[in-house]
C-alpha positions as CSV (number, residue, x, y, z in Angstrom):
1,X,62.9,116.8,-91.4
2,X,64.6,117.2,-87.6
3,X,65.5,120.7,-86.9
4,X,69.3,119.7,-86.6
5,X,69.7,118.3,-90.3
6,X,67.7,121.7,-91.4
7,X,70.1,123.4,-89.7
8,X,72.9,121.1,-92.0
9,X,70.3,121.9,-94.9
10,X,69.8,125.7,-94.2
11,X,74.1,125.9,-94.2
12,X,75.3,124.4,-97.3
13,X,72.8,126.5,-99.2
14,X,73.5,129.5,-97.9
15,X,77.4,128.7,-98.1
16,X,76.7,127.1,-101.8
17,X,74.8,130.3,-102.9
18,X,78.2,132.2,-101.2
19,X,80.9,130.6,-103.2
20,X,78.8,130.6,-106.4
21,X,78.8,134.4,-106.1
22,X,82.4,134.5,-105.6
23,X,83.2,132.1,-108.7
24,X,84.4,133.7,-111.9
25,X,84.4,130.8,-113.9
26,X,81.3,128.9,-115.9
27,X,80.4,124.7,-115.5
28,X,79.6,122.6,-112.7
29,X,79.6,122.5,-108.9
30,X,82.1,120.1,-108.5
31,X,84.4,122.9,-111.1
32,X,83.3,125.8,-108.5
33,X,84.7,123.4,-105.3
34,X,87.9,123.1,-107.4
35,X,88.6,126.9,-108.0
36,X,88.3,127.5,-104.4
37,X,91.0,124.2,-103.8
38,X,93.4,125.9,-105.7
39,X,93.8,129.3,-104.3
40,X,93.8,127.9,-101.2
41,X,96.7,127.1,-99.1
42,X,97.8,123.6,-100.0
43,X,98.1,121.9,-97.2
44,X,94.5,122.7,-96.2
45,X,93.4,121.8,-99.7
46,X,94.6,118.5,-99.2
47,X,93.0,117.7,-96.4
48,X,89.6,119.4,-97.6
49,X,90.1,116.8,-100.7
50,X,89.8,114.0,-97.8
51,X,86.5,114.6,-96.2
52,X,83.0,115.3,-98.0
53,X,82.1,117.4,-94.9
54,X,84.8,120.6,-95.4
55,X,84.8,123.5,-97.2
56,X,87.8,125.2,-97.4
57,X,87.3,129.1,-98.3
58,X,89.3,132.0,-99.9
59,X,90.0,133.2,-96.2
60,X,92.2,129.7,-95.6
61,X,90.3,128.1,-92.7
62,X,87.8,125.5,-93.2
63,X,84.4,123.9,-92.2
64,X,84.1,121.4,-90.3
65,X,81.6,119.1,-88.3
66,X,78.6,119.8,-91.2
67,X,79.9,123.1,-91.6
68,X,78.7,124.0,-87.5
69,X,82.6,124.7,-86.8
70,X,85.0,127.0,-88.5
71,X,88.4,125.9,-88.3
72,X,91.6,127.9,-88.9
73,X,95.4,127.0,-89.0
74,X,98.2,129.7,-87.7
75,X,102.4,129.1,-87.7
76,X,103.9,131.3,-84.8
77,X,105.9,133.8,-86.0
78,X,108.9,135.4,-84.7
79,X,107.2,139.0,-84.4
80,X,104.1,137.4,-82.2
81,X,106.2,136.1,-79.2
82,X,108.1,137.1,-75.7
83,X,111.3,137.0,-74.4
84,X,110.9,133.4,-73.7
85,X,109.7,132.8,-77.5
86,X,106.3,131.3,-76.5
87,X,103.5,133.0,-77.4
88,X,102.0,135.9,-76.1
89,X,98.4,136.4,-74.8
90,X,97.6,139.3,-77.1
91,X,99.0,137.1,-80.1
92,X,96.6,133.8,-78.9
93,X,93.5,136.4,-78.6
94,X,94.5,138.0,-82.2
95,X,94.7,134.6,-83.5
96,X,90.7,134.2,-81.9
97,X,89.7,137.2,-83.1
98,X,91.1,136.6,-86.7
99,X,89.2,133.4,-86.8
100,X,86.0,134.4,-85.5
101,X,85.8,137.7,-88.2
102,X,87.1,134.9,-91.0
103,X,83.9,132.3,-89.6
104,X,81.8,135.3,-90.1
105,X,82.7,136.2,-93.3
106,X,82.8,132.9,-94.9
107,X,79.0,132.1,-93.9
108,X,77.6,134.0,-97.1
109,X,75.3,136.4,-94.9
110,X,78.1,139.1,-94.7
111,X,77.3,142.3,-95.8
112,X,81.0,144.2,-95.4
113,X,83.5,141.5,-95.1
114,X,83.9,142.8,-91.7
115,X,82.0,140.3,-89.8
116,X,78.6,142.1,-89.3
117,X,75.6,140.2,-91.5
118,X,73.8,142.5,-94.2
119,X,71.1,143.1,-91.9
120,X,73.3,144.3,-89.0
121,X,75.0,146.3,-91.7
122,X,71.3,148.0,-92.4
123,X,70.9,148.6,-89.0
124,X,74.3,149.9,-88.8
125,X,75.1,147.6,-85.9
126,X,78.8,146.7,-84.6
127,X,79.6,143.3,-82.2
128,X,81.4,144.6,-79.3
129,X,83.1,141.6,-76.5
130,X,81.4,142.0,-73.1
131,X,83.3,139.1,-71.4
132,X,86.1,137.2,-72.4
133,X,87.5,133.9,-70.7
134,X,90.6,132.2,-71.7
135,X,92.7,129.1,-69.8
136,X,96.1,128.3,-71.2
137,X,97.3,124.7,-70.4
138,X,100.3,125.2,-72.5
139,X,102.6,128.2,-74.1
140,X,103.1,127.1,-77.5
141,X,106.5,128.4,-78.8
142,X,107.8,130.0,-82.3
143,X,107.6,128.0,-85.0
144,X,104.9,126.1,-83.8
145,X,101.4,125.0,-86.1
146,X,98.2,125.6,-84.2
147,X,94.5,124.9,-85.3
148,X,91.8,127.3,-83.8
149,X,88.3,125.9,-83.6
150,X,85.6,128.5,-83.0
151,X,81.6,128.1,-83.1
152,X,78.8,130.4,-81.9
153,X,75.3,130.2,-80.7
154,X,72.9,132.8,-78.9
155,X,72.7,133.6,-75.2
156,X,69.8,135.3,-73.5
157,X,67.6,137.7,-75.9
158,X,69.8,140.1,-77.4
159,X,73.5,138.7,-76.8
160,X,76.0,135.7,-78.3
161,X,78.2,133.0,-77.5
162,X,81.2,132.3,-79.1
163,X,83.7,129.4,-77.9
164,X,87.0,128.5,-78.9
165,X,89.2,125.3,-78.8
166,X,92.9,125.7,-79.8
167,X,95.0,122.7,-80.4
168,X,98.8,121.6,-81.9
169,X,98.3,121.2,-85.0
170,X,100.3,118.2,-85.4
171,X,99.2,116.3,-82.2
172,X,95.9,117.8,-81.6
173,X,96.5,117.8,-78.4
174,X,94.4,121.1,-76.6
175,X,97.0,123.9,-76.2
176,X,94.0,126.6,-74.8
177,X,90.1,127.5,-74.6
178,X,88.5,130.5,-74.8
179,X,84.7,131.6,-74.3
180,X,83.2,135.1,-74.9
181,X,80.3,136.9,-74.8
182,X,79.4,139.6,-77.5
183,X,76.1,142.3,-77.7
184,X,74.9,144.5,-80.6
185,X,76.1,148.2,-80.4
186,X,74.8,151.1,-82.4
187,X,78.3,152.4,-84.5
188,X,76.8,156.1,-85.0
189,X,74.9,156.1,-81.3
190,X,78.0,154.3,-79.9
191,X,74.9,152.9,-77.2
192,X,74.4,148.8,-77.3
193,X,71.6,147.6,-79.2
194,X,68.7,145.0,-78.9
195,X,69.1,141.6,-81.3
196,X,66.6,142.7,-84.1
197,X,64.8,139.3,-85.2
198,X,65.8,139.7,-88.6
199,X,69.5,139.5,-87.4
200,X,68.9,136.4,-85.1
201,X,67.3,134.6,-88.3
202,X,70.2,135.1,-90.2
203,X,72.9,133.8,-87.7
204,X,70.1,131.0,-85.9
205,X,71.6,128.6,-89.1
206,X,74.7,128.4,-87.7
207,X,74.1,128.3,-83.7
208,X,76.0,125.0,-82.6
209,X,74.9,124.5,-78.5
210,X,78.1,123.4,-77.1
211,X,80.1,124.9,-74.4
212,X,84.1,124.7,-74.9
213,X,84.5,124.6,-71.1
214,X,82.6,121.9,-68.5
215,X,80.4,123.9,-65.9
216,X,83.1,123.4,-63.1
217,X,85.7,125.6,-65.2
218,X,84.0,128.4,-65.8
219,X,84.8,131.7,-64.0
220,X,81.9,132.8,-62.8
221,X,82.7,134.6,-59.7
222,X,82.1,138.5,-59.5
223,X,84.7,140.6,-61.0
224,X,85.1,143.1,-58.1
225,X,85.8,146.8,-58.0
226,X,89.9,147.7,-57.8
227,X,89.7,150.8,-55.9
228,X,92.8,152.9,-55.3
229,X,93.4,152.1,-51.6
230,X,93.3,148.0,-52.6
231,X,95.6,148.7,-56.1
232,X,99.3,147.5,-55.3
233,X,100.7,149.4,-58.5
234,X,99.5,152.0,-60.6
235,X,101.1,152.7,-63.9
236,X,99.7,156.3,-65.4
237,X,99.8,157.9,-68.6
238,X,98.7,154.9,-71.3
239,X,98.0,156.8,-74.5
240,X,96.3,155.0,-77.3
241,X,97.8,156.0,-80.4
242,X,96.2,155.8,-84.1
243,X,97.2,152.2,-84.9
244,X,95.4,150.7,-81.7
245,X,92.2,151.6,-83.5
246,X,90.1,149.0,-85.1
247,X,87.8,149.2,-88.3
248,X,84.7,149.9,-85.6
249,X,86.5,153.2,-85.0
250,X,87.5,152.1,-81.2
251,X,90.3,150.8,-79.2
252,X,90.6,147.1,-80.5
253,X,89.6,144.4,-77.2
254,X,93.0,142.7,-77.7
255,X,94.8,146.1,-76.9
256,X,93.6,146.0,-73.6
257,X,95.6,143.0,-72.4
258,X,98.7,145.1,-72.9
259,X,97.8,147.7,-71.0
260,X,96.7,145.5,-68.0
261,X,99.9,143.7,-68.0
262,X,101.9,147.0,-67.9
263,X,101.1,147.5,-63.7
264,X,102.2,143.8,-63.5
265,X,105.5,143.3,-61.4
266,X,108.4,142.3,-63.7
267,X,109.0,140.0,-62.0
268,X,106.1,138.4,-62.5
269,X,105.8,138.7,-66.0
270,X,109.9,137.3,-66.4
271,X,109.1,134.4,-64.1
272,X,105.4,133.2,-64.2
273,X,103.2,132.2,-67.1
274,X,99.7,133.8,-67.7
275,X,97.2,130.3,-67.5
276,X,93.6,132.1,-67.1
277,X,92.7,135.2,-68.4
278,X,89.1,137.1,-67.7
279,X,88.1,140.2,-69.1
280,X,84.9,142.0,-68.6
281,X,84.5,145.3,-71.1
282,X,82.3,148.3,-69.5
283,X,82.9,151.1,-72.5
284,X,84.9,151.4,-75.7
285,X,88.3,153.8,-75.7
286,X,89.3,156.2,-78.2
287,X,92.6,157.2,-79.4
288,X,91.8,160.6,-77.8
289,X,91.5,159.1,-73.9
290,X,94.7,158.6,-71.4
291,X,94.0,155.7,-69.6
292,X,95.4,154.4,-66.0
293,X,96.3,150.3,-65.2
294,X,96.0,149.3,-62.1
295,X,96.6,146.0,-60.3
296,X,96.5,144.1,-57.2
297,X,97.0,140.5,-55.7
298,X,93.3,138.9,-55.5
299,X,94.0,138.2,-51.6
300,X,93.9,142.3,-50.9
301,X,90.8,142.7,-52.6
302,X,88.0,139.4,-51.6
303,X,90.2,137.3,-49.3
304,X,91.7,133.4,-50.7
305,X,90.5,132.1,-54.2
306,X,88.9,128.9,-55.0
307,X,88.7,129.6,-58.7
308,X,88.4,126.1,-60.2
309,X,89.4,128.0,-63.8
310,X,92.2,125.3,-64.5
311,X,92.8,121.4,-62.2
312,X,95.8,122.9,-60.2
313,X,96.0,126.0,-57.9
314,X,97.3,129.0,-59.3
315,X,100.8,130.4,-57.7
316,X,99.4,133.2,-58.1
317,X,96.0,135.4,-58.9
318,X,95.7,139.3,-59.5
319,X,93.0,141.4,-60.4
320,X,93.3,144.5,-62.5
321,X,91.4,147.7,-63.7
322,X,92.2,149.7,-66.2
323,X,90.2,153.4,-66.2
324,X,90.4,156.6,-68.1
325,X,92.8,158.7,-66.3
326,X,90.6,161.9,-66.0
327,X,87.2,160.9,-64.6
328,X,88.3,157.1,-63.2
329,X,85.6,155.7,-65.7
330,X,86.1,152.3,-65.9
331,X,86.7,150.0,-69.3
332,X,87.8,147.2,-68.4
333,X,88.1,144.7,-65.2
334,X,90.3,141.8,-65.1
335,X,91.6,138.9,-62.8
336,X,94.3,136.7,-64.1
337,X,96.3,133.3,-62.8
338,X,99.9,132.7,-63.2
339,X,101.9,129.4,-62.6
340,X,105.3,129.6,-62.3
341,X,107.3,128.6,-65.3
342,X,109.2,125.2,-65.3
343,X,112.3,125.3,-66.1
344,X,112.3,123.1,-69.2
345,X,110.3,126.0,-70.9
């Protein structure tokens, strides 16, 4: 047997085993696939009655392509957009995060619910996001269906890579992509963590090799130091309160964005759309830290761009730092691209 159709093989047992656990109820397989039909939202029970190859889960999202991709539907609520009722970046990276904990979870090697497999769980080990890419080729608005597509594999010894593909729901048409890279952290040490083997043989089932963005796209260029001579605003005083904590006892990664938009011009932020968005994550935060966000137009700090992130030039590009306020430790160092809105949006 190849190794790819073991993969297949490997998958629906262990998702099989998953939802047999889960079932209350006595008789046969097909009476097990029907239970979970029917508390499931029923639009995606429908189309899970169409295709042989999906599983749709308590969590409402869905497997697809031989259960390699998880696949998860959000409507845009009034409470998750901007001024200009399109959605907001930390709304798109809550909707990634939300399906990549569900994916987790739905794989039957979970040990908490939580996203962290039973043997990570023994180990007491955490993922934490070291890099995060996203490109936004359009701002869907309120009211609006979209599908999030998200599939991992591994990346060097001890890290992983998770990719993303957003689309309308209706036209499938791609709205965004994402791509992030994620290590194992100790959550009573707080220090990262090697990839134990017994962890990458429960997660190797479900690696899928594909990249959501072509070579050419992605941003690979050195995220550069701001320093406080190149910063064109500093905004001071950014307090973390109890309910920016996650369940890993830390700042959450989607808080972050926030913050860095906060020493954005208004200006900016009333007139120009966020297209590319690239985070790298030095240390966690804790309510207890005041933090400091500082940006600057990319020109001030390395000279003219040629960022081939998205096909047309940027109107603009910044790059961003955001430190503890006490001892300028850095957590996190950003560059973003803006286009200027049109004025059908």
């Amino acid at each position: 047997m190849s190794n790819a159709k073991k993969k297949v093989v490997d998958n629906k047992r262990i998702l099989s085993l998953s939802v047999s656990a889960s079932s209350h109820t006595k008789g046969t397989k097909q009476s097990q696939v029907n239970t979970i039909h029917n508390v499931t939202a029923g639009k995606l029970a429908n189309e899970s009655a169409a295709t042989h190859t999906t599983l749709v889960t308590f969590l409402r999202g869905r497997f697809v392509e031989d259960m390699f991709v998880y696949r998860q539907v959000f409507v845009i609520r009034s409470y998750q957009i901007g001024p200009d009722k399109a959605i907001t970046m930390e709304t798109l990276m809550n909707f990634l995060q939300e399906t990549a904990i569900n994916h987790m979870s739905s794989c039957g090697v979970t040990g908490n619910d939580f996203g962290t497999t039973r043997e990570m769980d023994h180990r007491k080990l955490i993922w934490v996001a070291i890099r995060i890419q996203v490109q936004v080729l359009r701002n869907p608005k309120w009211g609006d269906e979209i599908e999030v597509d998200t599939w991992f594999d591994a990346i060097g010894k001890n890290g992983n890579r998770r990719d993303f593909i957003i689309r309308d729901y209706n036209t499938k048409g791609i709205i965004a992509k994402a791509t992030s890279t994620w290590a194992f952290m100790n959550k009573e040490t707080r220090k990262l963590s090697k990839m134990p083997e017994e962890v990458r043989q429960e997660l190797v089932p479900f690696h899928l090799n594909r990249l959501a963005f072509a070579t050419k796209e992605t941003d690979c260029n050195k995220m550069h130091k701001l320093t406080d001579n190149a910063a064109e605003r500093i905004r001071s005083g950014i307090a973390p309160s109890w309910n920016d904590m996650d369940a890993n006892q830390h700042v959450n990664n989607v808080k972050y964005i926030g913050w860095i938009l906060e020493s954005v011009p208004a200006e900016v932020l009333e007139n120009y759309n966020v297209t590319s968005m690239t985070l790298e994550f030095r240390r966690e935060c804790t309510q207890s830290n005041l933090l400091e966000s500082m940006t600057s137009p990319i020109a001030m700090v390395i000279g003219a761009s040629d960022n081939n992130s998205i096909n047309r030039k940027p109107d603009l590009q910044y790059t961003h730092l955001l430190r503890l306020q006490d001892n300028k430790a850095e957590l996190v160092r950003a560059r973003t691209e803006w286009h200027l809105k049109q004025k059908h949006e």
